[in-house]
Jmol script that loads the backbone (N, CA, C; Angstrom):
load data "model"
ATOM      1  N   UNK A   1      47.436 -55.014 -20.101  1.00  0.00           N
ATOM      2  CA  UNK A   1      46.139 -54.391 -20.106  1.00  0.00           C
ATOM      3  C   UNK A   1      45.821 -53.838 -21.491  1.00  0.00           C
ATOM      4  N   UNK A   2      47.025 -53.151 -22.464  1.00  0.00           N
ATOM      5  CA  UNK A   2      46.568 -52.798 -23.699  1.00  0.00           C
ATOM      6  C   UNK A   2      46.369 -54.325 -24.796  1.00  0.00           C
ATOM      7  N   UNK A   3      46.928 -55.327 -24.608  1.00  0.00           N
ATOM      8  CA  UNK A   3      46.789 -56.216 -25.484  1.00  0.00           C
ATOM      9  C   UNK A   3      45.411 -57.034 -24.673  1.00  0.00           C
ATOM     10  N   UNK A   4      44.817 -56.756 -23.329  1.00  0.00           N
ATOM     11  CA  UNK A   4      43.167 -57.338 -23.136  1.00  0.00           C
ATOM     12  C   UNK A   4      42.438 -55.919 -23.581  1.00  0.00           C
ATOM     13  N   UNK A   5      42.580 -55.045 -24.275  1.00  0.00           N
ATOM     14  CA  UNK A   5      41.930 -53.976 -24.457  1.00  0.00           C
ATOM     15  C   UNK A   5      41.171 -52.866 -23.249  1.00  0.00           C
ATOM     16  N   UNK A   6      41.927 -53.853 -22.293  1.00  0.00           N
ATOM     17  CA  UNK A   6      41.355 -52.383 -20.758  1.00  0.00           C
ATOM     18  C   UNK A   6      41.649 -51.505 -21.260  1.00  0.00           C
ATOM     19  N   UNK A   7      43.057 -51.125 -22.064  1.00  0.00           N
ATOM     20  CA  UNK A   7      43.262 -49.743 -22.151  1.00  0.00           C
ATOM     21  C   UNK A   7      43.883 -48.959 -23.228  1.00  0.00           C
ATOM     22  N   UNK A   8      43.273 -47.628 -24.064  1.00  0.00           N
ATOM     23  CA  UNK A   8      43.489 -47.498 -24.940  1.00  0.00           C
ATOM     24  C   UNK A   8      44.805 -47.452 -25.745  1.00  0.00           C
ATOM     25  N   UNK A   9      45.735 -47.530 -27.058  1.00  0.00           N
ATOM     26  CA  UNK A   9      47.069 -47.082 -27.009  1.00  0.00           C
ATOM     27  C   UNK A   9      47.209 -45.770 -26.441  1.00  0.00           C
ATOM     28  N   UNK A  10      46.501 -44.955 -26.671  1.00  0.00           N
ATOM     29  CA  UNK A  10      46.647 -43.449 -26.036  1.00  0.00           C
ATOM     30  C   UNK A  10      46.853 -43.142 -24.863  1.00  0.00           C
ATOM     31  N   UNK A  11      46.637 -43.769 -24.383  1.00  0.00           N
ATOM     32  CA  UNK A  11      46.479 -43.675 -22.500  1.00  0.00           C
ATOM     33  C   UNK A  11      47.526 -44.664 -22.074  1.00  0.00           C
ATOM     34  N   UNK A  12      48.257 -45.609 -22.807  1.00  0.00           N
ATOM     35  CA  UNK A  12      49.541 -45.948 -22.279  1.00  0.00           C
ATOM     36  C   UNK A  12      50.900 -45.192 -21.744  1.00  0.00           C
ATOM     37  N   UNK A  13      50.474 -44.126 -22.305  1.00  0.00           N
ATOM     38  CA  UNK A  13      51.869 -42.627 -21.717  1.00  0.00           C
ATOM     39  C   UNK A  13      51.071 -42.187 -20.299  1.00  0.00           C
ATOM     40  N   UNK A  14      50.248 -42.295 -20.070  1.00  0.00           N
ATOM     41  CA  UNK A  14      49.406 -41.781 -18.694  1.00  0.00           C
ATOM     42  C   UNK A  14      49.562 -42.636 -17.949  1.00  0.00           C
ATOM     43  N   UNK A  15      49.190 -44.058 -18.055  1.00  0.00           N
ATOM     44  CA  UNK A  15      49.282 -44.790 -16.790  1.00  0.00           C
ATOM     45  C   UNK A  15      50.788 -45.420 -16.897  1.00  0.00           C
ATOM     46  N   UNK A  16      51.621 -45.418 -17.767  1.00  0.00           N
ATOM     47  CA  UNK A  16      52.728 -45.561 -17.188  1.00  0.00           C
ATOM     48  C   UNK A  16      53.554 -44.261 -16.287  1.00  0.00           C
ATOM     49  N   UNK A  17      53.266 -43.298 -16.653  1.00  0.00           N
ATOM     50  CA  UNK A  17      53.596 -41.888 -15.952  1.00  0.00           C
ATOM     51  C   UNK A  17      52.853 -42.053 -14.463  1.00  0.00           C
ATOM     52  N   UNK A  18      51.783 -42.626 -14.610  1.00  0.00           N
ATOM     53  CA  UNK A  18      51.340 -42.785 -13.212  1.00  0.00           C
ATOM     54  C   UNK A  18      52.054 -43.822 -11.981  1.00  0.00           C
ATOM     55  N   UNK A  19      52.171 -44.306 -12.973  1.00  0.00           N
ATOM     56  CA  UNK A  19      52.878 -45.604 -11.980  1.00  0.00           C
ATOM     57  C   UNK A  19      53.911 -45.688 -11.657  1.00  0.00           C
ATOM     58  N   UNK A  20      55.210 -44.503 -12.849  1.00  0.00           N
ATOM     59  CA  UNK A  20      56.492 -44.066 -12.056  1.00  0.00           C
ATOM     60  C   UNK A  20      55.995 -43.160 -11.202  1.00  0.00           C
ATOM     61  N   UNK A  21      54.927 -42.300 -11.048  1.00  0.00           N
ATOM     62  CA  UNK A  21      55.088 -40.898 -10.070  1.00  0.00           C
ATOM     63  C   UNK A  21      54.762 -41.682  -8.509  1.00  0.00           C
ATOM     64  N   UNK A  22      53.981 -43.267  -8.809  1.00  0.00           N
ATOM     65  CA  UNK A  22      53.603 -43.503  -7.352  1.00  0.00           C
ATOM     66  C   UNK A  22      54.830 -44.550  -6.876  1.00  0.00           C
ATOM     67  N   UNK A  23      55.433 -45.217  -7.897  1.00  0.00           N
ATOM     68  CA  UNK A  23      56.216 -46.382  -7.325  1.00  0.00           C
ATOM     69  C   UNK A  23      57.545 -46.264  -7.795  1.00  0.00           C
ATOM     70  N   UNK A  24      58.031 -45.329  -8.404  1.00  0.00           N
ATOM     71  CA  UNK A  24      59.057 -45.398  -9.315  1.00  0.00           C
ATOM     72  C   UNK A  24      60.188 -44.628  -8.123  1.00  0.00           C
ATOM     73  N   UNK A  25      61.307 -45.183  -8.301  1.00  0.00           N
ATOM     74  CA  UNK A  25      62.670 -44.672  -7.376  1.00  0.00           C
ATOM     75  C   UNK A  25      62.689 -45.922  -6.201  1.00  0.00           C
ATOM     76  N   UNK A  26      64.080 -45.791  -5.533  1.00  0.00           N
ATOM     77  CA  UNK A  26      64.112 -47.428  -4.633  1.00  0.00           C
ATOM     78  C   UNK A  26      63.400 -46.756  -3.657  1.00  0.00           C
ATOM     79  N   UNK A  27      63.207 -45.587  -3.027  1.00  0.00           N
ATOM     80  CA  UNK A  27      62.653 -45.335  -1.677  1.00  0.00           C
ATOM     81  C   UNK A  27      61.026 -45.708  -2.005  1.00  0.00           C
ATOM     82  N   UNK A  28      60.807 -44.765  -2.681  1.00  0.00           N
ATOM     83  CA  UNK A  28      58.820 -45.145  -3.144  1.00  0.00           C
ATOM     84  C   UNK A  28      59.148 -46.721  -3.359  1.00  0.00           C
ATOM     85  N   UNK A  29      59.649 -47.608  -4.089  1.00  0.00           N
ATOM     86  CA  UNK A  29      58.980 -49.145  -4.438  1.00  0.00           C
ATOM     87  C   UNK A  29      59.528 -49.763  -2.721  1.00  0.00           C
ATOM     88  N   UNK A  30      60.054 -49.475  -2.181  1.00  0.00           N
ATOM     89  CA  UNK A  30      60.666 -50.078  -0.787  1.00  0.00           C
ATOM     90  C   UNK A  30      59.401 -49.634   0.520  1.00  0.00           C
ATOM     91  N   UNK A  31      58.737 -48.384   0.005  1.00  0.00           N
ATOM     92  CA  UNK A  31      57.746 -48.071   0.596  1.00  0.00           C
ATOM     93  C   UNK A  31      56.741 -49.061   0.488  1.00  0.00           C
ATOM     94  N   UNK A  32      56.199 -48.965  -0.595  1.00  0.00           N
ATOM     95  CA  UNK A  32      54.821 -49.880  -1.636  1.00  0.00           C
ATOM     96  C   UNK A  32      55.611 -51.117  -0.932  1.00  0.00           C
ATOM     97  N   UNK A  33      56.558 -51.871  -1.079  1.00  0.00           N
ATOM     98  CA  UNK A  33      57.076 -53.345  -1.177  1.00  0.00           C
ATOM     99  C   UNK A  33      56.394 -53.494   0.747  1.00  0.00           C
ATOM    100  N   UNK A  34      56.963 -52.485   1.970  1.00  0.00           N
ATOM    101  CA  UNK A  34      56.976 -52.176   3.068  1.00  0.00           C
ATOM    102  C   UNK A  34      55.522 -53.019   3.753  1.00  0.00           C
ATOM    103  N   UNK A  35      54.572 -51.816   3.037  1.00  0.00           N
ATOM    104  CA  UNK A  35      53.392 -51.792   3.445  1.00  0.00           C
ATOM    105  C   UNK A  35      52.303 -52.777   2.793  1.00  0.00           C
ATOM    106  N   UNK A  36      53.113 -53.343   1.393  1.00  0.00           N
ATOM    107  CA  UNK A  36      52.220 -54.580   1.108  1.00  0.00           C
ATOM    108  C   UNK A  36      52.367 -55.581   1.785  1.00  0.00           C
ATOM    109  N   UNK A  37      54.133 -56.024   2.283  1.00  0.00           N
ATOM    110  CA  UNK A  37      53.922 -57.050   3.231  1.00  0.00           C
ATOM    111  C   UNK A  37      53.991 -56.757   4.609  1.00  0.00           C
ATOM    112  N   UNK A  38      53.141 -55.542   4.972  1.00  0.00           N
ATOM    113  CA  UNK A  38      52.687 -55.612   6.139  1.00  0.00           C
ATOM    114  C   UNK A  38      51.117 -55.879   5.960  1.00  0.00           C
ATOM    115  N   UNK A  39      50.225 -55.809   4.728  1.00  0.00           N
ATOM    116  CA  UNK A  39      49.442 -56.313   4.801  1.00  0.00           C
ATOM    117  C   UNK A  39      48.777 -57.609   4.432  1.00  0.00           C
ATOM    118  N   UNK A  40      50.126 -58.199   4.092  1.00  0.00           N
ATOM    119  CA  UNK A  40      49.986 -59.613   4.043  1.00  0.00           C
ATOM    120  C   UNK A  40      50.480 -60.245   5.217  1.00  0.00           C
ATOM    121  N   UNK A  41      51.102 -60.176   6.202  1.00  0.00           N
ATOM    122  CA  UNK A  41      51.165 -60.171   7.257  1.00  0.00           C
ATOM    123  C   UNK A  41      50.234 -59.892   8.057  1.00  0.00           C
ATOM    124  N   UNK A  42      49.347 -59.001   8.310  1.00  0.00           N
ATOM    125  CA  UNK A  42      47.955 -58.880   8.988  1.00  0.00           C
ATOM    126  C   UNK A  42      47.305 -60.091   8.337  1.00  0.00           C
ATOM    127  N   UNK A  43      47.093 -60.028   7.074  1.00  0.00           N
ATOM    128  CA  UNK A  43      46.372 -61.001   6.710  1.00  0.00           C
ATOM    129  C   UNK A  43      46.219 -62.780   7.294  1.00  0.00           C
ATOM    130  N   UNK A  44      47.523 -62.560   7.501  1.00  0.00           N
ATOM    131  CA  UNK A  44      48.096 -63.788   8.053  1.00  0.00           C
ATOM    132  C   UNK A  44      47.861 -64.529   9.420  1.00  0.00           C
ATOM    133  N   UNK A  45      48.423 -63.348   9.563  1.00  0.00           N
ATOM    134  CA  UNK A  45      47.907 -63.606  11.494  1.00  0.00           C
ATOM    135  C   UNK A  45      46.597 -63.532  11.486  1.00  0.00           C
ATOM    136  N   UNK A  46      45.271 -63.161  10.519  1.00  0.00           N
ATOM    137  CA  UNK A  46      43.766 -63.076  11.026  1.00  0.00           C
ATOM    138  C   UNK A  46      43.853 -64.855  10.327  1.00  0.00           C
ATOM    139  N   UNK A  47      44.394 -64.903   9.321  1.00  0.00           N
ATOM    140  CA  UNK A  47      44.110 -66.882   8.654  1.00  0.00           C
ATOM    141  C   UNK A  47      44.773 -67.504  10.481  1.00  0.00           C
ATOM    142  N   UNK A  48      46.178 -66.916  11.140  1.00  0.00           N
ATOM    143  CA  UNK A  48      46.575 -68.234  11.501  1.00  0.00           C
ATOM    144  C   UNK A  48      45.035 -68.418  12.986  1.00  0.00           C
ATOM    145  N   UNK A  49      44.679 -67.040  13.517  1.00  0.00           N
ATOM    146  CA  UNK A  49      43.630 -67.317  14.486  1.00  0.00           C
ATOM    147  C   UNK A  49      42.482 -67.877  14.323  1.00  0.00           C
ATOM    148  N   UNK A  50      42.248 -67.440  13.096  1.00  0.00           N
ATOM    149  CA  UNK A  50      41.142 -68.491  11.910  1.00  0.00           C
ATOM    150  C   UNK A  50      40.976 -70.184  12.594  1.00  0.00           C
ATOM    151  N   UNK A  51      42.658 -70.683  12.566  1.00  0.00           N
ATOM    152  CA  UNK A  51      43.023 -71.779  12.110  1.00  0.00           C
ATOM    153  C   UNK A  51      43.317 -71.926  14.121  1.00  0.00           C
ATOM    154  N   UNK A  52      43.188 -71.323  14.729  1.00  0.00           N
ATOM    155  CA  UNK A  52      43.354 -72.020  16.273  1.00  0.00           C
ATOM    156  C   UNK A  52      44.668 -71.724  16.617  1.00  0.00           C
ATOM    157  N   UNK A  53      45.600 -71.183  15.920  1.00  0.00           N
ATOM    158  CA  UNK A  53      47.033 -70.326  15.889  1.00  0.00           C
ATOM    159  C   UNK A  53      47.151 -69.233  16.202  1.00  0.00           C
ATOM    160  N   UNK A  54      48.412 -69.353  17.271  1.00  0.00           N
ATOM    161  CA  UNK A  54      48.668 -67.836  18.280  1.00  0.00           C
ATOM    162  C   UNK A  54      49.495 -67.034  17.190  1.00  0.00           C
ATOM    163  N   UNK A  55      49.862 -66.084  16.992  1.00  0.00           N
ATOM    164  CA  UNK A  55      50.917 -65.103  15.841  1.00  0.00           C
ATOM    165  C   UNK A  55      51.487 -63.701  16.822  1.00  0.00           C
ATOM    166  N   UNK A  56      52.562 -63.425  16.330  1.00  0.00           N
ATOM    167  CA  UNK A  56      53.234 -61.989  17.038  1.00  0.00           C
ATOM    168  C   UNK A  56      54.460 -61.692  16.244  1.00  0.00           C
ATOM    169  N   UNK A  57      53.920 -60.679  15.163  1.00  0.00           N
ATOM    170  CA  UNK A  57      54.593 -59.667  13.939  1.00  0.00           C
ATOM    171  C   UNK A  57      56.265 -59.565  15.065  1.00  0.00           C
ATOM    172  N   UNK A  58      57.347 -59.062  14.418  1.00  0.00           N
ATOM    173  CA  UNK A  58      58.767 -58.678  15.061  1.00  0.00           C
ATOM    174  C   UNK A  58      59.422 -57.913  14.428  1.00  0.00           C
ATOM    175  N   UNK A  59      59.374 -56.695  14.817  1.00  0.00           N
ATOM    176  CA  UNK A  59      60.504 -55.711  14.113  1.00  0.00           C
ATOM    177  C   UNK A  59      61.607 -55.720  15.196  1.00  0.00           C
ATOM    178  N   UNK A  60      62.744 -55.225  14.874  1.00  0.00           N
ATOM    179  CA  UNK A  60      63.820 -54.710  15.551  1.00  0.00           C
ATOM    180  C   UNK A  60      64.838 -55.955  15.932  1.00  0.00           C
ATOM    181  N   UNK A  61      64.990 -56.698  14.646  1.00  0.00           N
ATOM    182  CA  UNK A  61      65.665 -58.121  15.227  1.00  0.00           C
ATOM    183  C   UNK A  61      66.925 -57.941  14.066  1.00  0.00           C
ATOM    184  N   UNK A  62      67.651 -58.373  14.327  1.00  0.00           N
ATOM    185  CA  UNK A  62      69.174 -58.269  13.249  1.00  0.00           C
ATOM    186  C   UNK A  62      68.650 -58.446  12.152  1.00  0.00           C
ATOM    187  N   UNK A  63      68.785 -58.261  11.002  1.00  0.00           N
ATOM    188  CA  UNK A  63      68.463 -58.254   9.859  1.00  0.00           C
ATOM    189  C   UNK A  63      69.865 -58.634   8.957  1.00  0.00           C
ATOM    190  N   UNK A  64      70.771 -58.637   9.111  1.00  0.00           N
ATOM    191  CA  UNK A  64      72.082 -59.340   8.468  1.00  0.00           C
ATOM    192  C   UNK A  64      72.068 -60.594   9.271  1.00  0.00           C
ATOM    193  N   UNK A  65      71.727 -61.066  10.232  1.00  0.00           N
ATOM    194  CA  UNK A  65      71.498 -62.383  11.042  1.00  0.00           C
ATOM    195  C   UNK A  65      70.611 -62.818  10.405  1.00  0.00           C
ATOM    196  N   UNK A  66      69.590 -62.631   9.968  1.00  0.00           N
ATOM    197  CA  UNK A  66      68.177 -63.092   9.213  1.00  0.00           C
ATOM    198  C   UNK A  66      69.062 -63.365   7.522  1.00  0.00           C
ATOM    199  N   UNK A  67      69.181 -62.252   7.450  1.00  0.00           N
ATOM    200  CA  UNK A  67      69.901 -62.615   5.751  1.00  0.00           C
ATOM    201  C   UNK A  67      70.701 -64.042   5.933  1.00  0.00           C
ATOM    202  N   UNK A  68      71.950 -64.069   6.805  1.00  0.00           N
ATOM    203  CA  UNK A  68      72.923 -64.959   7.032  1.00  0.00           C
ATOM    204  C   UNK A  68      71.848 -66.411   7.571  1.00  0.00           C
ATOM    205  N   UNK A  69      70.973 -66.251   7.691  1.00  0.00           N
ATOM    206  CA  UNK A  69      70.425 -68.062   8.608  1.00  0.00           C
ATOM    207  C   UNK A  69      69.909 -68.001   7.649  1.00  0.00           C
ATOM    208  N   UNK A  70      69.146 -67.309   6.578  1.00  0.00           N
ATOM    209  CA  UNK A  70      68.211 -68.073   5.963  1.00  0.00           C
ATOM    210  C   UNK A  70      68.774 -67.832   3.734  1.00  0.00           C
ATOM    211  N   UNK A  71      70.002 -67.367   4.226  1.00  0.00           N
ATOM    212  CA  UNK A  71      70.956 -67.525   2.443  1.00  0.00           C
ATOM    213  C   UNK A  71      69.864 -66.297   2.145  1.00  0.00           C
ATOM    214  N   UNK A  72      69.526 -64.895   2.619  1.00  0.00           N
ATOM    215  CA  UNK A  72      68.848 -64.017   1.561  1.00  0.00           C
ATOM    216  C   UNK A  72      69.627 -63.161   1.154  1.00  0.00           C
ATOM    217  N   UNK A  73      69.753 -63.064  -0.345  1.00  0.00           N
ATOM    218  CA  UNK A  73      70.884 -61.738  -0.994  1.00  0.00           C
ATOM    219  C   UNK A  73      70.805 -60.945   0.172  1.00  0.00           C
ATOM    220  N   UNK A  74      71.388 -59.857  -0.398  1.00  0.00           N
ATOM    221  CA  UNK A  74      71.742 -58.444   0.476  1.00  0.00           C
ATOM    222  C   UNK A  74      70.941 -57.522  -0.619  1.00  0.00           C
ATOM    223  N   UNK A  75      70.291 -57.907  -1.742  1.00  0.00           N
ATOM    224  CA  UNK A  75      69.694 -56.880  -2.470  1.00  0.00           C
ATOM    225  C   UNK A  75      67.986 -57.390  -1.897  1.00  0.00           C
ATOM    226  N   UNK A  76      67.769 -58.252  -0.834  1.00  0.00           N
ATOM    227  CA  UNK A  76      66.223 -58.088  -0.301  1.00  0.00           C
ATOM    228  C   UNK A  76      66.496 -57.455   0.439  1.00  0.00           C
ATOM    229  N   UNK A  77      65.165 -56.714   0.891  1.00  0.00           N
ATOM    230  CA  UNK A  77      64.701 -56.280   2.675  1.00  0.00           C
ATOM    231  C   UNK A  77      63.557 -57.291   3.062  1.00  0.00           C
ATOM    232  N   UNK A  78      63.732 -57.551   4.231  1.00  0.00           N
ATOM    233  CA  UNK A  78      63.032 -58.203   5.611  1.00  0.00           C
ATOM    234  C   UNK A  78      62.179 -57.471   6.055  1.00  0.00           C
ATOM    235  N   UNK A  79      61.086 -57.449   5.448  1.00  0.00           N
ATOM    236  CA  UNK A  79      60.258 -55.693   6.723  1.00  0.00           C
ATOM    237  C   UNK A  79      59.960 -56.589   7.927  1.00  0.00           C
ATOM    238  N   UNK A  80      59.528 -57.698   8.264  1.00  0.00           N
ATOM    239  CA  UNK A  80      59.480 -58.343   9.765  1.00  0.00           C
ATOM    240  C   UNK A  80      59.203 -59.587   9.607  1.00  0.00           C
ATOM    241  N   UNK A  81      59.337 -59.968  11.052  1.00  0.00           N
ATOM    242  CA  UNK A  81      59.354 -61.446  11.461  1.00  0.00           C
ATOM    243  C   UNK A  81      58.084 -61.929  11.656  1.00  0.00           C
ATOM    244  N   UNK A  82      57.732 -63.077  11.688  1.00  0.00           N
ATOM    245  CA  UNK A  82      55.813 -63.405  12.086  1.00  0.00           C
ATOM    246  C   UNK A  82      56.599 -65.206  12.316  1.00  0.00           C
ATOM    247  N   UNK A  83      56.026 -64.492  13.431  1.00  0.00           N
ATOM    248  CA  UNK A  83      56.208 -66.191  14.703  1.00  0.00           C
ATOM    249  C   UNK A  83      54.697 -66.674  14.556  1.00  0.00           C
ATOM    250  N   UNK A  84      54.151 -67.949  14.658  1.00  0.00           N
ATOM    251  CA  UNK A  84      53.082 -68.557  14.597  1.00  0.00           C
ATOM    252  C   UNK A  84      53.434 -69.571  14.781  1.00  0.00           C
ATOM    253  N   UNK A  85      51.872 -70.259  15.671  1.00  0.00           N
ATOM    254  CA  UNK A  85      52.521 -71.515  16.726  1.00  0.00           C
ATOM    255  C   UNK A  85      51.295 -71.398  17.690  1.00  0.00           C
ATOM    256  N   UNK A  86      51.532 -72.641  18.331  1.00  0.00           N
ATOM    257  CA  UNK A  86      50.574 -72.322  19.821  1.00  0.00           C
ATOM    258  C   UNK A  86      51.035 -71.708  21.064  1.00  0.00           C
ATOM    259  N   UNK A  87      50.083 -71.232  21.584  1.00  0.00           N
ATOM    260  CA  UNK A  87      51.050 -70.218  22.671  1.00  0.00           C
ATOM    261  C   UNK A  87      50.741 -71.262  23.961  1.00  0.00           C
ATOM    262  N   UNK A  88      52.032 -71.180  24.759  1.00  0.00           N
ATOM    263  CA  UNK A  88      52.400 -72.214  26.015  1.00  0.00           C
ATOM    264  C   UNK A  88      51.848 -70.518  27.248  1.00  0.00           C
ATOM    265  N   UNK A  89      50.737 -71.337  27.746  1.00  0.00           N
ATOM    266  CA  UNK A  89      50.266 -70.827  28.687  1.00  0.00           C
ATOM    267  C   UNK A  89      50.970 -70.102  29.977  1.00  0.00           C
ATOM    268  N   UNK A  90      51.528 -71.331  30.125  1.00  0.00           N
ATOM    269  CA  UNK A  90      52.730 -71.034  31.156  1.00  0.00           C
ATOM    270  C   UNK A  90      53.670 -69.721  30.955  1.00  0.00           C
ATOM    271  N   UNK A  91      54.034 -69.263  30.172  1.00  0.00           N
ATOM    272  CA  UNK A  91      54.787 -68.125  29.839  1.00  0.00           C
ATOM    273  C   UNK A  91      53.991 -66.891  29.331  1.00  0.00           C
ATOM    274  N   UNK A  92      52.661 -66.586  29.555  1.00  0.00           N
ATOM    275  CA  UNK A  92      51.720 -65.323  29.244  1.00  0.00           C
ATOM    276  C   UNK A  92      52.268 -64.313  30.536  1.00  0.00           C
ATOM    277  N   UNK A  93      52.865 -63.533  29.477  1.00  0.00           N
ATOM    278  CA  UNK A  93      53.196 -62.103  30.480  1.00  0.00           C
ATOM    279  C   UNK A  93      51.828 -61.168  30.573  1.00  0.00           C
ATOM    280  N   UNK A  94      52.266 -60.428  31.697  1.00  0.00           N
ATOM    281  CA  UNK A  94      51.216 -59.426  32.007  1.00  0.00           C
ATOM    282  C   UNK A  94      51.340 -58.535  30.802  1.00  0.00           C
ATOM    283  N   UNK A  95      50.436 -57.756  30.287  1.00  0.00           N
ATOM    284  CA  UNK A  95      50.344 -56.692  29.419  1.00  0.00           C
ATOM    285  C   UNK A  95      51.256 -55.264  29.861  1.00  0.00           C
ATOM    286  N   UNK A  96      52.000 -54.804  28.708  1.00  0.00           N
ATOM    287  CA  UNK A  96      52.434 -53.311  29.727  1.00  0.00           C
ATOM    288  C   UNK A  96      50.771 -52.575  29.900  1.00  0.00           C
ATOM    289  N   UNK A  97      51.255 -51.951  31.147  1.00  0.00           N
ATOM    290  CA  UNK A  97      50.129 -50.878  31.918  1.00  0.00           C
ATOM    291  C   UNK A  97      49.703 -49.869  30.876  1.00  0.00           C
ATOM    292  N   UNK A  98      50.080 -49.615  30.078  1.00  0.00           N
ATOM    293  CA  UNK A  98      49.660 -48.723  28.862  1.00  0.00           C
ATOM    294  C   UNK A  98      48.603 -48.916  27.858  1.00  0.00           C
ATOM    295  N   UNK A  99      48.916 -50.451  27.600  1.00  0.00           N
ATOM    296  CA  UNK A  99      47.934 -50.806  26.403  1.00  0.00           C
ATOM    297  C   UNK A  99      46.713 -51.072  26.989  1.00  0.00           C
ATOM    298  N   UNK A 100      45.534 -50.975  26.225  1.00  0.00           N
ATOM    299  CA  UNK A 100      44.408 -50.414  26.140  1.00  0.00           C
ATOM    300  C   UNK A 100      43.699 -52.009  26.394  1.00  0.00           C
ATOM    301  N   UNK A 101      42.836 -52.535  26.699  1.00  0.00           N
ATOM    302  CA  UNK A 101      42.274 -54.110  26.869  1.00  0.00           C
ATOM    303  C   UNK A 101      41.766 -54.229  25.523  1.00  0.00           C
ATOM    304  N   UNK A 102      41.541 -55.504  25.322  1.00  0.00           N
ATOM    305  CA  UNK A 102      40.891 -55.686  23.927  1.00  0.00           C
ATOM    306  C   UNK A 102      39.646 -54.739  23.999  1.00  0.00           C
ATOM    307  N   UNK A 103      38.778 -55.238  25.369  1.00  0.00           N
ATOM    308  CA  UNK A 103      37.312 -55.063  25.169  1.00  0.00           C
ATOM    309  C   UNK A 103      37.470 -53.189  24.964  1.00  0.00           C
ATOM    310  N   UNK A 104      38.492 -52.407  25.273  1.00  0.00           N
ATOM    311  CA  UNK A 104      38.535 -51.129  25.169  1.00  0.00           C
ATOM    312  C   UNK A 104      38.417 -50.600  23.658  1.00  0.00           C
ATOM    313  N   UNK A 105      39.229 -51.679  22.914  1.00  0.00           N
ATOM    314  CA  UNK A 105      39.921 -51.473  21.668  1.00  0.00           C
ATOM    315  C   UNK A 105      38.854 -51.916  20.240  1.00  0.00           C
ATOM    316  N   UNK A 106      37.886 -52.825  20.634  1.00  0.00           N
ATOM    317  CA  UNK A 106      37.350 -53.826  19.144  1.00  0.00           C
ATOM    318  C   UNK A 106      35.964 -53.430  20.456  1.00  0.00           C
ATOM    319  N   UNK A 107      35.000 -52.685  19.283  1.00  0.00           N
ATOM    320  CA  UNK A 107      33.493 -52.596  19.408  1.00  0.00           C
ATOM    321  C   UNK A 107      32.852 -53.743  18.547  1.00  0.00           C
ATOM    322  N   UNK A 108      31.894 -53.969  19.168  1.00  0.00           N
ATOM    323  CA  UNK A 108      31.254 -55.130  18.886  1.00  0.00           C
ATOM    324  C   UNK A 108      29.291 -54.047  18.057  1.00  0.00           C
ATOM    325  N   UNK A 109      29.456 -54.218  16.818  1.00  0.00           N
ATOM    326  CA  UNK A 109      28.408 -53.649  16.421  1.00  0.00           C
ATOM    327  C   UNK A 109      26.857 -54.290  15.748  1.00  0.00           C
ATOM    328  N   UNK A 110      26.957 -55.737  16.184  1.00  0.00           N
ATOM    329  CA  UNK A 110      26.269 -56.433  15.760  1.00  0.00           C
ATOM    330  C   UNK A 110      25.546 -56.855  17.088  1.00  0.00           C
TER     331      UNK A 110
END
end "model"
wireframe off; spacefill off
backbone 0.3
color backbone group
């Protein structure tokens, strides 16, 4: 950004100070890393329904099993799984009694 001239030499001690105070240490960049690919993951699943594709995000699945099937160091994290595919009719479970119906959940404002 200082060699396209966005930004002055002077202000290179500021926005690098900024950018350790928001991302700097493994917990903060594991955070930021967390929640970006959870929103590339949303993103995903709205392209695969786009595209006529069923999707369903997965936390809570072995994660040294995931490392081991698919050769990933031990210095990544996995934040989740995203299954996509067509969904086989035949196997649609009932909803738990808790969750809310779509039509409860997504207003229609148009």
């Amino acid at each position: 950004m200082l060699d396209l001239g966005y930004v002055k030499p002077e202000q290179r001690q500021w926005i690098e100070g900024g950018a350790e105070s928001i991302y700097g240490g493994e917990e903060k960049s594991l955070a930021f890393a967390v929640k970006n690919a959870a929103f590339f993951g949303m993103a995903l699943m709205l392209a695969a329904t786009d595209a006529g594709l069923d999707s369903h995000p997965m936390d809570g699945f072995d994660h040294d099993g995931v490392r081991k099937a698919f050769n990933i160091p031990d210095n990544f994290f996995v934040p989740m799984l995203l299954a996509i595919g067509h969904f086989n009719e035949k196997y649609k479970l009932m909803p738990p009694k808790w969750r809310k119906s779509y039509e409860e959940i997504v207003l229609r404002t148009y």
